[in-house]
N, C-alpha and C positions, 0 to 999 in steps of 0.2 A: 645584677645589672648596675651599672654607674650612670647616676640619674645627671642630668644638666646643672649645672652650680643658678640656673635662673628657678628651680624648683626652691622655695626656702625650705630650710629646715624647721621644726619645731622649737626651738631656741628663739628662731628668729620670729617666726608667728605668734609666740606665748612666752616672749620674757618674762615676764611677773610669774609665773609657775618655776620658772628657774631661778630666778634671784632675788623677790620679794619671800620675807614671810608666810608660810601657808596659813593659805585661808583655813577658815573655823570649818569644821565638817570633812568631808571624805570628797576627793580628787583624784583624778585617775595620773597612773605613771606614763609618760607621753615619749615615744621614740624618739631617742637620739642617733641610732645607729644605722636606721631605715627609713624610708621615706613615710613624712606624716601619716600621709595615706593610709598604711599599714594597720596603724590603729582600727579602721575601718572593716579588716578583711574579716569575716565570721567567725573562721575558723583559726586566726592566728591564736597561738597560746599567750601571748599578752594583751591580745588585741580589749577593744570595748566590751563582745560580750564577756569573755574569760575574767575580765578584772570584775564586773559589773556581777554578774555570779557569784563573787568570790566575795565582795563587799556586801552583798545581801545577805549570803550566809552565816554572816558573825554577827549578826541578829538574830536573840530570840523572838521578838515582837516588834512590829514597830512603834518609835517611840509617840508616835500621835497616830491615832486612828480617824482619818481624813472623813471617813463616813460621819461623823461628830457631825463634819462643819457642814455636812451635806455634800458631799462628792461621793462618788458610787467606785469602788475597786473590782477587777476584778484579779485573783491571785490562783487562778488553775494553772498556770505554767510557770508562777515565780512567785516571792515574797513582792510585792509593795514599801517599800521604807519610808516613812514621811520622818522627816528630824520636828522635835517639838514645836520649836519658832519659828517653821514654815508656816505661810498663810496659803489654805487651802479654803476656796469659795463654792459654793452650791452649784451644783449642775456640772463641775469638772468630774471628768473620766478617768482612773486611773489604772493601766494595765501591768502586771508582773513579769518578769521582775525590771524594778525599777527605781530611781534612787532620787528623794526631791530634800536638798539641802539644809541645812538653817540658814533663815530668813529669805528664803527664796517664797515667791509667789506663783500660783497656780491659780488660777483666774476663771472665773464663770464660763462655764461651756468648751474650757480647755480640755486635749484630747492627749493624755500621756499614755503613750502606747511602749512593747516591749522594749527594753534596752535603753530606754532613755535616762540620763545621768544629768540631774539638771544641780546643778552646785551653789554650794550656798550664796545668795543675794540675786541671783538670776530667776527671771519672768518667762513664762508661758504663760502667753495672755487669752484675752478672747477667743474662743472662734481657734485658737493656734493648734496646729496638732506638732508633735514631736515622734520621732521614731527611727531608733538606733542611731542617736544620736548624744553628743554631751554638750551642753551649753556649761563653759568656764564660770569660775565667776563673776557676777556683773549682768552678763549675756542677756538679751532680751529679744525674745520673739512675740512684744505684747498686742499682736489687736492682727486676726487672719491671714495669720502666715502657718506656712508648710517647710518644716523643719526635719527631712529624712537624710540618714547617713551623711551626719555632718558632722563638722566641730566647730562653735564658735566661740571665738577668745573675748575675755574681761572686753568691757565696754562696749560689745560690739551691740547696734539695737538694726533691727530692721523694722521697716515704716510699715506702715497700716498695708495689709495687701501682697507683702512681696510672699515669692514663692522660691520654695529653692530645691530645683527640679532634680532628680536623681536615677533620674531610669532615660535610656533615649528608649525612641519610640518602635525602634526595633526589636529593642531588648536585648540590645547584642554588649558587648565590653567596653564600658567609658575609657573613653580617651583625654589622656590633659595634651591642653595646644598649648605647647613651648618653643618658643623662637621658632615658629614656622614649623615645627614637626611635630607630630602627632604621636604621643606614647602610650601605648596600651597599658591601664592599670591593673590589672586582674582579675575589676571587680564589674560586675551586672549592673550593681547598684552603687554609685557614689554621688553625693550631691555636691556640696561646697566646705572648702575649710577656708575661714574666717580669721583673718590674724586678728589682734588688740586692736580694740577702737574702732573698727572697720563701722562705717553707717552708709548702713542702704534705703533708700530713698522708696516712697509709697506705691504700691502696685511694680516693681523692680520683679525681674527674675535671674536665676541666675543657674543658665543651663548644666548638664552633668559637667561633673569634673573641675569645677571654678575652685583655682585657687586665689585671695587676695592678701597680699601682705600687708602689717600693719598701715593703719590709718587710712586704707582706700574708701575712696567714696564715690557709690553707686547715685547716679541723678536718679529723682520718679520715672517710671514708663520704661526702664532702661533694660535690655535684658543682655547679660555677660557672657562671653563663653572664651575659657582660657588659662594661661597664670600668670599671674602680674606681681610686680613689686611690689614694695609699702609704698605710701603716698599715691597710689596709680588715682586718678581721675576718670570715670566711667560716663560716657554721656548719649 
């Protein structure tokens, strides 16, 4: 299918993955040839889980053992990977398989659930849950946010509260709303992809299928539903 030239591509949502120096730690390979999206689908053979699998198993152990700091694992359905100079705090949850960067933070009572790909220098904060999802580097979900079947690019932070919703309530096939037309993604479950810098404002949501391109900003109380350019203004 030949997606709308107003869907951006991945290039244009996560420059710095393309022509910055990679960051320290492990990153996922991100579609150039399909729509971002795509990364998301379960079942694709390059998608999130497939990479996310394949990356835990070139560990023999992981190289910090989170339960130390006082976080509780559990690893019946995958490895756990903490990198050494991640900071992992007391009362976080962390489910397998799953990937927590160097120098990335995992914060008291945070909820890392399967699939999650959090990269080096990026926050799961309080209270946040993650799940099947990859936070870039930078990315920060720190203080009661809901982070399912997402991507969010370097810089991006969402305020205290938001939510980034990924199931409609029927449970039927997300739709992205572009230029007035509605296109079916394939997927049950998709939440939001995040371009660079994007900042979302306190208690904010951001219905199935939100795409935003770099630099958008989401006001408080706001809730999104759509795909927008970079710079978009949400209010």
């Amino acid at each position: 299918m030949e997606w709308p030239d107003a869907l951006p591509s991945a290039l244009e949502l996560f420059p710095t993955m393309f022509h910055d120096s990679p960051s320290e730690g492990a990153y996922p390979s991100l579609p150039t040839s399909e729509p971002v999206f795509s990364f998301l689908q379960p079942d694709h053979p390059n998608g999130l889980k497939a990479q996310l699998i394949e990356l835990v198993n070139t560990y023999e152990a992981s190289p910090q053992d989170p339960t130390l700091s006082g976080a509780t694992i559990d690893e019946s359905e995958g490895p756990v990977i903490v990198e050494q100079n991640a900071r992992i705090e007391p009362g976080s949850h962390l489910i397998g398989p799953c990937y927590v960067g160097p120098n990335a933070e995992i914060r008291h009572t945070a909820y890392v659930r399967q699939f999650s790909w959090i990269c080096a220098n990026a926050v799961v904060g309080h209270a946040s849950e993650t799940k099947h999802s990859v936070l870039l580097p930078g990315a920060k979900a720190p203080h009661f946010n809901y982070v399912g079947d997402s991507m969010l690019g370097s810089g991006v932070n969402l305020g205290a509260g938001t939510k980034i919703s990924n199931l409609r309530n029927d449970g039927g096939e997300v739709h992205l709303r572009i230029d007035g037309q509605r296109i079916g993604s394939g997927l049950r479950k998709f939440g939001a992809i995040l371009g660079e810098q994007c900042q979302l404002g306190c208690n904010s949501v951001t219905n199935p299928g939100v795409v935003l391109g770099c630099g958008s900003q989401v006001h408080p109380n706001t809730t999104v539903t759509g795909v927008f350019p970079a710079n978009s203004q949400h209010r």
